[in-house]
N, C-alpha and C positions, 0 to 999 in steps of 0.2 A: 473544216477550214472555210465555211462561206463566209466569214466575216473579213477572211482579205480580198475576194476577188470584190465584194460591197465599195469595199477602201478603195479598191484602185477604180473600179468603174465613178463612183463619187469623185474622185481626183479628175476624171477625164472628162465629167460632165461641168466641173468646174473651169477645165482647163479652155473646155469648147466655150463657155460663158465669159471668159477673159479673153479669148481671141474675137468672139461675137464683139466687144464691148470695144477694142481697140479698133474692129474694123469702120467700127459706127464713128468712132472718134476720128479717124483717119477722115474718114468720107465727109465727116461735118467740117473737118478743116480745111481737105478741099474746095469745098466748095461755099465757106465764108470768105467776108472778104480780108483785104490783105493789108489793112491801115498799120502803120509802126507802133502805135500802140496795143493792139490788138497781137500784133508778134511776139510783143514782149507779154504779153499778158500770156501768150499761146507757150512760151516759150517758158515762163513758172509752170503753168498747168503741167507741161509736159515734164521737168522736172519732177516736181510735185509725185506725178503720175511713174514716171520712173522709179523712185524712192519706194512708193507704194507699191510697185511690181517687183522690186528685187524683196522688199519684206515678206512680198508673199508666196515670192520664188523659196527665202530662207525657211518659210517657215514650211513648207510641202517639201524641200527637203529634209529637212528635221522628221517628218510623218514620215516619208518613205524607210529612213535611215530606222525610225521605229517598225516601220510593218517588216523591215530587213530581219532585227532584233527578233519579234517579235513569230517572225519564218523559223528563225533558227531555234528558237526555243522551242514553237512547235513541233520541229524536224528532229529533236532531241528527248523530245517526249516519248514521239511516236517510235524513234530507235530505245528507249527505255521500254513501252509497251509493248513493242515487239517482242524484246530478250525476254518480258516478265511473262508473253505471251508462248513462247515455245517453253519456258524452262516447265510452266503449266502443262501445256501439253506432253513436255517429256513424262512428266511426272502422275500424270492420266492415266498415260501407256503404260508405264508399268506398273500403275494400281491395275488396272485391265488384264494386264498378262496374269499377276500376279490372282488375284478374283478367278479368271478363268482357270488355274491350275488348281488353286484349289476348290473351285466347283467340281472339274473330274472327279478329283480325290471325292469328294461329297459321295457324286455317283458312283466310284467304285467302293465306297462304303457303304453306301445305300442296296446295289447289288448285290454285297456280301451279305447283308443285313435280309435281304430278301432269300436267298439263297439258304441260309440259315434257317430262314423260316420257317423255309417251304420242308426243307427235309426234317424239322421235327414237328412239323404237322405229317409227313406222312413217318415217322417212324411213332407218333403217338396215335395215328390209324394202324401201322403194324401192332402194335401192342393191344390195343383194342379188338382187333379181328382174333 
């Protein structure tokens, strides 16, 4: 999931670049001067400028509402590869148990198998003697 916290730090670095850019605005209208004309000219700008901040208010809300989406899909995944991840490991386990039983079994046939052996190699040493 690094590609949300990217999303939201880029959101924030934007958000810090729109507050940089109004304080600039602020401070240059302060300190122009204050002719009627010039008010009303400041007075579109700022409009203007409003209009273009709720657009861009709607449209980081609309991203968020995706990265939302987007959370939830991940967090549905990962509870789907969860369950597909235990039902595996249930399923391991008991290849495992199962393998280990019958590995004994092997070894108790294997010792049988030796046991076998050994006593008609020494009852074909009895016969030979």
């Amino acid at each position: 999931m690094p590609y949300l916290p990217f999303c939201l730090q880029e959101l924030q670095i934007r958000l810090s670049d729109e507050i940089g850019k109004l304080r600039n605005f602020i401070t240059s209208r302060c300190s122009g001067d204050r002719s009627p004309q010039n008010n009303e000219r400041s007075s579109c700008e700022l409009e203007v400028l409003l209009r273009v901040k709720e657009n861009e208010l709607q449209y980081l809300k609309k991203e968020v509402q995706c990265l939302r989406e987007e959370l939830q899909m991940m967090q549905k995944d990962k509870r789907f590869a969860s369950g597909k991840y235990q039902d595996v490991y249930a399923e391991l386990n008991h290849i495992k148990v199962r393998s280990e039983r019958e590995i004994e079994q092997l070894k108790e046939h294997l010792r049988l198998a030796m046991a076998a052996l050994q006593e008609k190699e020494s009852l074909c040493n009895s016969i030979s003697n």
